[in-house]
MIGU-540283 format. One record per atom (N, C-alpha, C): residue in three letters; atom name; x, z, y; residue number from 1; chain. Coordinates in nm, 4 decimals. Atoms other than C-alpha are relative to their C-alpha. Layout:
MIGU-540283
+------+------+----------+----------+----------+------+-------+
| resn | name |        x |        z |        y | resi | chain |
+------+------+----------+----------+----------+------+-------+
|  Ala |   CA |        X |        Z |        Y |  NUM |     A |
...
+------+------+----------+----------+----------+------+-------+
END
This chain:
MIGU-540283
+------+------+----------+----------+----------+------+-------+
| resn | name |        x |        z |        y | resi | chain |
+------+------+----------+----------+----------+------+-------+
|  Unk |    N |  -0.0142 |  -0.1308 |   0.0543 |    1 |     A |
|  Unk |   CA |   1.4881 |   0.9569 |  -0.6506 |    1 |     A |
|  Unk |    C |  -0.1289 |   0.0768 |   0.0275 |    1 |     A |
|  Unk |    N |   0.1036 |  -0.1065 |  -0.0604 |    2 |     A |
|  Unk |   CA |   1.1859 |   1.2067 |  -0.6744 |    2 |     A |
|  Unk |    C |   0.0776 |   0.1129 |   0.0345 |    2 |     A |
|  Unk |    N |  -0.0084 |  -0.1606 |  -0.0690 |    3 |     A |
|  Unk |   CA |   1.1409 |   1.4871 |  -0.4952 |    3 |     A |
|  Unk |    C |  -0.1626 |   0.0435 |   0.0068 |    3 |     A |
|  Unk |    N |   0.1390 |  -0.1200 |   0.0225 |    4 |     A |
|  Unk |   CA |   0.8516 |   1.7029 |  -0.5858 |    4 |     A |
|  Unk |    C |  -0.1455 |  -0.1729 |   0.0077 |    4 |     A |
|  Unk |    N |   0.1186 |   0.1216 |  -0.0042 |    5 |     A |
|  Unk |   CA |   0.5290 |   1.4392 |  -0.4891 |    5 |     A |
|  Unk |    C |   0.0405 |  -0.1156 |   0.0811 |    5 |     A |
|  Unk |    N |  -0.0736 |   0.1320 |  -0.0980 |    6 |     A |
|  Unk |   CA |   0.7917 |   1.1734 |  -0.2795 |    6 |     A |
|  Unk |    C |   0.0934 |  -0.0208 |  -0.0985 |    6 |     A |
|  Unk |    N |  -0.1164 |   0.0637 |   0.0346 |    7 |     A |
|  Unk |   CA |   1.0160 |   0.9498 |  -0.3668 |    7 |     A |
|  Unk |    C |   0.0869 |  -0.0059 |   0.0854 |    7 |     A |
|  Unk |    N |  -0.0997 |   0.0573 |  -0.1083 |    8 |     A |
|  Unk |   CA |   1.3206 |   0.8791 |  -0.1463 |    8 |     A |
|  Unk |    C |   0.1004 |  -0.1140 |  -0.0597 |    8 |     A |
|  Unk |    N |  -0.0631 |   0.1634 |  -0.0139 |    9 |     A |
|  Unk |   CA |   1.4576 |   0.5361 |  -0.0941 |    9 |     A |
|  Unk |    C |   0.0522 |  -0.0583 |   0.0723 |    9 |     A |
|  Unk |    N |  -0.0932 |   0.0358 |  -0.0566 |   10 |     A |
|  Unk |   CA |   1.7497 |   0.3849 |  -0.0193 |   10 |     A |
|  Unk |    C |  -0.0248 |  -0.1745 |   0.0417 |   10 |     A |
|  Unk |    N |   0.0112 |   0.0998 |   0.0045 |   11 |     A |
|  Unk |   CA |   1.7123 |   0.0707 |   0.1564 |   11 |     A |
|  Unk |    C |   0.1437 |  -0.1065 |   0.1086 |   11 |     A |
|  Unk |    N |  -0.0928 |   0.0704 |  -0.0788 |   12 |     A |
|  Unk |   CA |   1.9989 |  -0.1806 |   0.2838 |   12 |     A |
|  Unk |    C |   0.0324 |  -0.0602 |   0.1304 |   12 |     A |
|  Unk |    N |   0.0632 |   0.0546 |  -0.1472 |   13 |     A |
|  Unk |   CA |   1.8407 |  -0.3114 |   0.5867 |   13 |     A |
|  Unk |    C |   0.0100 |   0.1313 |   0.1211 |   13 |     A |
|  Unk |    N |   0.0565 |  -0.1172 |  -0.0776 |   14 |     A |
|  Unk |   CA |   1.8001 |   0.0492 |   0.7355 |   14 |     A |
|  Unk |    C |   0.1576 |   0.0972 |  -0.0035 |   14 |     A |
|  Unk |    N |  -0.1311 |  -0.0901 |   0.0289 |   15 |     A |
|  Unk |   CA |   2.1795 |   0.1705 |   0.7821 |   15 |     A |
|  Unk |    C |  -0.0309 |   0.1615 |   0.0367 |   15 |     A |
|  Unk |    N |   0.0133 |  -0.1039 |  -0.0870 |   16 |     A |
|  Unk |   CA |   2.1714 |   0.5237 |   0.8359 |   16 |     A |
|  Unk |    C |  -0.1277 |   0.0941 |   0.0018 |   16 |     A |
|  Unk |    N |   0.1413 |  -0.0690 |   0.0409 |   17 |     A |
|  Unk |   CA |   1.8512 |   0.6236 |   0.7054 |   17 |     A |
|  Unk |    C |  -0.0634 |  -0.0110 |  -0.1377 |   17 |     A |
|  Unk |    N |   0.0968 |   0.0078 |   0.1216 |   18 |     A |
|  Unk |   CA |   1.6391 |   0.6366 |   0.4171 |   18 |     A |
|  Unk |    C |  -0.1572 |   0.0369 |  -0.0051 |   18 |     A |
|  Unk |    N |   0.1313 |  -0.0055 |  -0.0511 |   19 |     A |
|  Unk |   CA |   1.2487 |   0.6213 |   0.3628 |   19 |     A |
|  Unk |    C |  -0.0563 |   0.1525 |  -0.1309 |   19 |     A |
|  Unk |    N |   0.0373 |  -0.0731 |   0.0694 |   20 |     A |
|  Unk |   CA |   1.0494 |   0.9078 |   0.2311 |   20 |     A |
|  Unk |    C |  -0.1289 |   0.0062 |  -0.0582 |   20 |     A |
|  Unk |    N |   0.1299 |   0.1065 |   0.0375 |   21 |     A |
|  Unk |   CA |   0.7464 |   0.7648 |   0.0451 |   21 |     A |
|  Unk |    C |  -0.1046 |   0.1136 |  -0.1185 |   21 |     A |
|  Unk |    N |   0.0881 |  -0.0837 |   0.0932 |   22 |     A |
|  Unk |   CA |   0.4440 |   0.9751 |  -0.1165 |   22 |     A |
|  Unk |    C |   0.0082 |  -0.0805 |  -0.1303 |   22 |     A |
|  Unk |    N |   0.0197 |   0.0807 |   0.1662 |   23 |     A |
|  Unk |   CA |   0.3980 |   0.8760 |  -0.4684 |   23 |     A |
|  Unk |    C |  -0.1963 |  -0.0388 |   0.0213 |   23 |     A |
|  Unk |    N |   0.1960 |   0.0296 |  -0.0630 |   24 |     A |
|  Unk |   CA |   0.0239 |   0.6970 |  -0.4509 |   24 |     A |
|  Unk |    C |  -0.0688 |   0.0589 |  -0.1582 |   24 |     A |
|  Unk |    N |   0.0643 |  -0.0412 |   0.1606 |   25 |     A |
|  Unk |   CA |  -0.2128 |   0.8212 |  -0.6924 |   25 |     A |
|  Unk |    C |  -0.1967 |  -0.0786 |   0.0478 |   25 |     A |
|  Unk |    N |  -0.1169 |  -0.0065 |   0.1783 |   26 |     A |
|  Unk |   CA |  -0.3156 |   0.6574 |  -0.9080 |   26 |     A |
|  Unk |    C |   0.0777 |  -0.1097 |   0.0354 |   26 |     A |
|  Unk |    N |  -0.1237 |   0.1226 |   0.0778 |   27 |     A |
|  Unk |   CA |  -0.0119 |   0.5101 |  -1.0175 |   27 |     A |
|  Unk |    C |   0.0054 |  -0.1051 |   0.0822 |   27 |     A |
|  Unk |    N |   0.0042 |   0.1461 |  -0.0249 |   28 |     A |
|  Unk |   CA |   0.0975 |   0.1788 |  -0.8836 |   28 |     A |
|  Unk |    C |   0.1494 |  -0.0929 |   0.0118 |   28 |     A |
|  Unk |    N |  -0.1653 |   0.0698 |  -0.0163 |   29 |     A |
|  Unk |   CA |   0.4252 |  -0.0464 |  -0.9042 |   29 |     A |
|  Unk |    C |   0.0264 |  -0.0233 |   0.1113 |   29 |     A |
|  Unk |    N |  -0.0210 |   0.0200 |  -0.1554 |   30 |     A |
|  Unk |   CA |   0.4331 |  -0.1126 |  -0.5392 |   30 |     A |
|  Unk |    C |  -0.0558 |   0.1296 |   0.0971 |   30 |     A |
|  Unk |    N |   0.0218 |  -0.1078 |  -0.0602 |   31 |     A |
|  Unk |   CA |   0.5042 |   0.1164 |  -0.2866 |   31 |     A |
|  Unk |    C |   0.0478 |  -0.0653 |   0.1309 |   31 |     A |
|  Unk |    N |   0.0118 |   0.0680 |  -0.1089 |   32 |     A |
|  Unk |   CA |   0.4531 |   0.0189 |   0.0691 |   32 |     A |
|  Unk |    C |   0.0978 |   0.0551 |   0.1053 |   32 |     A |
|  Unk |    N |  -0.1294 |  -0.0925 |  -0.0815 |   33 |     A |
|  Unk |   CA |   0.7767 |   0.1085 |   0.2994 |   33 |     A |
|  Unk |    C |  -0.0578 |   0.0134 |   0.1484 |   33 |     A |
|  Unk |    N |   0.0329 |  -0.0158 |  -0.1258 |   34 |     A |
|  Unk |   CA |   0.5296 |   0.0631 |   0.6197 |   34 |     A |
|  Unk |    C |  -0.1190 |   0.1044 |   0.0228 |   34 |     A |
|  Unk |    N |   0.0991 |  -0.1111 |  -0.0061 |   35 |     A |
|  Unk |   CA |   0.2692 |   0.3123 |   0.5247 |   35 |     A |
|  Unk |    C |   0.0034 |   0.0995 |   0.1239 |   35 |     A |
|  Unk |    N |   0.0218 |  -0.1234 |  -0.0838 |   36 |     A |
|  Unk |   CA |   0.1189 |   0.5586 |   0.7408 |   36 |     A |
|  Unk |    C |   0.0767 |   0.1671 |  -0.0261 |   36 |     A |
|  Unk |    N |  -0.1080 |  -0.1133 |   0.0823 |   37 |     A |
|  Unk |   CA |   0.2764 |   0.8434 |   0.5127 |   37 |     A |
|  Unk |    C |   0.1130 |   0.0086 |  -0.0195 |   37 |     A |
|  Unk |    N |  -0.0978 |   0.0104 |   0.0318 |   38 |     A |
|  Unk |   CA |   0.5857 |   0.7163 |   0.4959 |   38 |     A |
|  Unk |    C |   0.1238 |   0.0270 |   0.1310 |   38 |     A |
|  Unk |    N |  -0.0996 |  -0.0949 |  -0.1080 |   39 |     A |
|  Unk |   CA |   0.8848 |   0.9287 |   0.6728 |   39 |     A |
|  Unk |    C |   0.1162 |  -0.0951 |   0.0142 |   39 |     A |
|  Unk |    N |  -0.1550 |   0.0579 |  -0.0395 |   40 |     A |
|  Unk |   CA |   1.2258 |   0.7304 |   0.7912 |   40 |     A |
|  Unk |    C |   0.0668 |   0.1360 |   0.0376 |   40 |     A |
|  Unk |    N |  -0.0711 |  -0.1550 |  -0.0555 |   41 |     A |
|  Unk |   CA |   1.4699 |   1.0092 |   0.7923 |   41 |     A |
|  Unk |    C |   0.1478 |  -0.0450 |   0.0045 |   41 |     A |
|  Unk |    N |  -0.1802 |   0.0518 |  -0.0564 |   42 |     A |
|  Unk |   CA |   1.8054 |   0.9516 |   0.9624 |   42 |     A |
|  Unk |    C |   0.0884 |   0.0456 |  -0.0593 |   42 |     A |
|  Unk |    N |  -0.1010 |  -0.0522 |   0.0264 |   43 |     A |
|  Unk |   CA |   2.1144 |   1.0080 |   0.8126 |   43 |     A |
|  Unk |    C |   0.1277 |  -0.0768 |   0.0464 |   43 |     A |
|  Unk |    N |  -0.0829 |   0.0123 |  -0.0974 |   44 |     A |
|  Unk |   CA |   2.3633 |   0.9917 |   1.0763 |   44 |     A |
|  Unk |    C |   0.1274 |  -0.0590 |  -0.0898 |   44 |     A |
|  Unk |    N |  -0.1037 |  -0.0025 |   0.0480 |   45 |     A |
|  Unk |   CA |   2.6800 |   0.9941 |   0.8425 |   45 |     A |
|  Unk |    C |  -0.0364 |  -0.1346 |  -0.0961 |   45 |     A |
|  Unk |    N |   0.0429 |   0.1221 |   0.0511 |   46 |     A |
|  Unk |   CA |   2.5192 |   0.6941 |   0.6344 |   46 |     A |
|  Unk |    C |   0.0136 |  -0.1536 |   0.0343 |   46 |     A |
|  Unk |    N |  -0.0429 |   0.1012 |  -0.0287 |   47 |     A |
|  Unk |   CA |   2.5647 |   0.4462 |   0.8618 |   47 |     A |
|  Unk |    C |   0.1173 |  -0.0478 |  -0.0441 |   47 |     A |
|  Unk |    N |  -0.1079 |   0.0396 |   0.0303 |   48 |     A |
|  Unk |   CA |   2.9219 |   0.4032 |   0.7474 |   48 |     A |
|  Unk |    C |   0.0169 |  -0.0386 |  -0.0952 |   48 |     A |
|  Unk |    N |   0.0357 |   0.0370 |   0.1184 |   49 |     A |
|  Unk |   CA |   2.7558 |   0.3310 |   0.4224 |   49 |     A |
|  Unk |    C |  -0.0976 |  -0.0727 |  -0.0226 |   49 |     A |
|  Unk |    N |   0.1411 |   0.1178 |  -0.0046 |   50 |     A |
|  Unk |   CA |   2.5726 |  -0.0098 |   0.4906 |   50 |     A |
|  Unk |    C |  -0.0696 |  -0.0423 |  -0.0781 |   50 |     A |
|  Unk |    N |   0.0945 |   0.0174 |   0.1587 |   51 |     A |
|  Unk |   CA |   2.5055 |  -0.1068 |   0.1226 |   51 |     A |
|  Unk |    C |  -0.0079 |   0.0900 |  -0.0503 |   51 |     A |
|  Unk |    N |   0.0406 |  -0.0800 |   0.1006 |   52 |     A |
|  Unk |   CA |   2.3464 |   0.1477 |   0.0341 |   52 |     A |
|  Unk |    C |  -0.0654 |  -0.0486 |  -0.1524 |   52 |     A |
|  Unk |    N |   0.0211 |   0.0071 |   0.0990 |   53 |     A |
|  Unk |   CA |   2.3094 |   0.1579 |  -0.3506 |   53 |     A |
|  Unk |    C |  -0.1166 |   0.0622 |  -0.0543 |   53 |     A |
|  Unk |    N |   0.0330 |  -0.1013 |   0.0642 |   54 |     A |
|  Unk |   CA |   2.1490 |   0.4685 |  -0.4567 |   54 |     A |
|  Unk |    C |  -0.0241 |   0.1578 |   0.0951 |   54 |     A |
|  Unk |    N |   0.0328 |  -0.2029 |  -0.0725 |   55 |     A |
|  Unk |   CA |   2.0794 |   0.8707 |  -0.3718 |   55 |     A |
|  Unk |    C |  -0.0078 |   0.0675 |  -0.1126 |   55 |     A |
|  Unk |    N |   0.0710 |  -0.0868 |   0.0507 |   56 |     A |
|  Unk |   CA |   2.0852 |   1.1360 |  -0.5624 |   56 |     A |
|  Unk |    C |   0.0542 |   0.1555 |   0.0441 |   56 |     A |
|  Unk |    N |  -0.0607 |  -0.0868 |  -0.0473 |   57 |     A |
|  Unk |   CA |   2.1088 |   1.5158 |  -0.5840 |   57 |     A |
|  Unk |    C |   0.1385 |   0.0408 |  -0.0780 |   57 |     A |
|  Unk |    N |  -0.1748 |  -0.0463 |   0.0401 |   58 |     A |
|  Unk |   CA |   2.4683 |   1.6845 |  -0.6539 |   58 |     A |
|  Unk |    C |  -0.0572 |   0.1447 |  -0.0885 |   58 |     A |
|  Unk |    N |   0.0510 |  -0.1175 |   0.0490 |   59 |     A |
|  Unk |   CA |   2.4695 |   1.9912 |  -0.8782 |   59 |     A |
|  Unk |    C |   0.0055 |   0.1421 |   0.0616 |   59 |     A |
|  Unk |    N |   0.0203 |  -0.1058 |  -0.0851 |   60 |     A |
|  Unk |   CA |   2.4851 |   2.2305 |  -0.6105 |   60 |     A |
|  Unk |    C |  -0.1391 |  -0.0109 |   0.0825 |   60 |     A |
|  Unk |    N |   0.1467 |   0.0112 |  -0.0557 |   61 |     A |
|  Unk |   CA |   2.1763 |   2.0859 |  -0.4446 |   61 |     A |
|  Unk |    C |   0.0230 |  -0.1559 |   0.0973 |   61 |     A |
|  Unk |    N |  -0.0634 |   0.0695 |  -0.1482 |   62 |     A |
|  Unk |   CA |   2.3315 |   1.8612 |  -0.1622 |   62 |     A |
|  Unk |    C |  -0.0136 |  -0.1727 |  -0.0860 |   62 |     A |
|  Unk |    N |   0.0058 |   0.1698 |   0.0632 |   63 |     A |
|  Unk |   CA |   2.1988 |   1.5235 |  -0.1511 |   63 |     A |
|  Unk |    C |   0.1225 |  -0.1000 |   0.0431 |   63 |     A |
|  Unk |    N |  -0.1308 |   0.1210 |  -0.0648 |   64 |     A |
|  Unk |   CA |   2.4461 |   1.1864 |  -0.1427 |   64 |     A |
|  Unk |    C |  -0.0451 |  -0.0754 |  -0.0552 |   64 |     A |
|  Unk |    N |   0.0482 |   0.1456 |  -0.0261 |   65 |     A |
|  Unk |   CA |   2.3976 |   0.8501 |  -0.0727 |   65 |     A |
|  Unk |    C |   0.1397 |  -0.0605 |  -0.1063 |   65 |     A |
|  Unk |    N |  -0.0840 |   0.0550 |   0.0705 |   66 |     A |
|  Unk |   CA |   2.5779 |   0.6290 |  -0.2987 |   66 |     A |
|  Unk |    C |   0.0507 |  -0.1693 |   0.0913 |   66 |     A |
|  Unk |    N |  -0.0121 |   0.1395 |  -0.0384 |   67 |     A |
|  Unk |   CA |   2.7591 |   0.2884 |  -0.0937 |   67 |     A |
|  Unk |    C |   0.0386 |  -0.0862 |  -0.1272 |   67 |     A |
|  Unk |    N |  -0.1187 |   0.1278 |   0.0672 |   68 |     A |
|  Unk |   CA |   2.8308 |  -0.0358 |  -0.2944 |   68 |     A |
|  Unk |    C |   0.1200 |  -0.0102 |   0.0343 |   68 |     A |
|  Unk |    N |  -0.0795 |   0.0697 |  -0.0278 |   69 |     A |
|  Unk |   CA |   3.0375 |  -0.1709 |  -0.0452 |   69 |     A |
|  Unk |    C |   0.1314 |   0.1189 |   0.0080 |   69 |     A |
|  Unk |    N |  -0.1163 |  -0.1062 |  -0.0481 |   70 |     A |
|  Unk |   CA |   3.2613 |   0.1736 |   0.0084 |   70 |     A |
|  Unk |    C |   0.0281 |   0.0667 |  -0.1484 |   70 |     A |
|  Unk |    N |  -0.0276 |  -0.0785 |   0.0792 |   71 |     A |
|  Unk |   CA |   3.2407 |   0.2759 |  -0.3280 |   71 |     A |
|  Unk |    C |   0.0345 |   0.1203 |  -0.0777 |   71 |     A |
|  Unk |    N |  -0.0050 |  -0.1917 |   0.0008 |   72 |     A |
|  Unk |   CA |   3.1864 |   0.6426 |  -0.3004 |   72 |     A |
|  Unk |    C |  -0.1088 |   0.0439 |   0.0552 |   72 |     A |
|  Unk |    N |   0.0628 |  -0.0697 |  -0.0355 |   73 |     A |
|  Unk |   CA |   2.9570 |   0.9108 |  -0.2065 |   73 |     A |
|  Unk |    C |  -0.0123 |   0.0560 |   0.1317 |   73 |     A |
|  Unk |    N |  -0.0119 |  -0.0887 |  -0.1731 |   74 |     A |
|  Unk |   CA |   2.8472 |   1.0166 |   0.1445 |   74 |     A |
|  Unk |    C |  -0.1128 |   0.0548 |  -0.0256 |   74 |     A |
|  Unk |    N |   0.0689 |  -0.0950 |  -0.0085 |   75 |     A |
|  Unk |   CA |   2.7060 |   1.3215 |   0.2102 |   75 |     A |
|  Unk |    C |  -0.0408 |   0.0294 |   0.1581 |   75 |     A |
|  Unk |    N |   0.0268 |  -0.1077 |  -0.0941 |   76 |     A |
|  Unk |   CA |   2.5841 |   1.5534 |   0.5047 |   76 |     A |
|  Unk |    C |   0.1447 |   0.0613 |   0.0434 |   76 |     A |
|  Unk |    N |  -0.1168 |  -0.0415 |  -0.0078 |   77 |     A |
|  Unk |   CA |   2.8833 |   1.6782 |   0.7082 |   77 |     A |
|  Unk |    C |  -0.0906 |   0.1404 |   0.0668 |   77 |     A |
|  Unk |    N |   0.0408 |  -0.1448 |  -0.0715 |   78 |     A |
|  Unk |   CA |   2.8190 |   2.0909 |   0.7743 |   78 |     A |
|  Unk |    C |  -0.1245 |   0.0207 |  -0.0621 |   78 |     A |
+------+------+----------+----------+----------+------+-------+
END
């Protein structure tokens, strides 16, 4: 999903978090998840959502993680 000049990315390996990745310029199909720029940002409530699928935002603003394996949306609690 973008967000302004990042992407955020859901990755399966990383329960409980997601990576927050500059966009490189210029352009490039590969984007490096060990970069120096690149943020791991915890999301506590995620873990319970090991295959992560997806992310996006909600139409109030509020982001959610999408699981395969749970087949629903987890959010931010509070």
């Amino acid at each position: 999903m973008r967000e302004g000049n990042h992407l955020l990315i859901v990755d399966d390996s990383v329960p409980g978090a997601f990576f927050r990745v500059p966009i490189p310029q210029p352009l490039s199909p590969h984007l490096p998840l060990n970069g120096p720029n690149v943020e791991l940002v915890s999301w506590p409530e995620g873990k319970l959502a090991i295959d992560l699928e997806g992310m996006d935002r909600l139409a109030d603003g509020r982001l959610a993680l999408l699981s395969e394996r749970l087949h629903a949306l987890v959010e931010r609690v509070g």
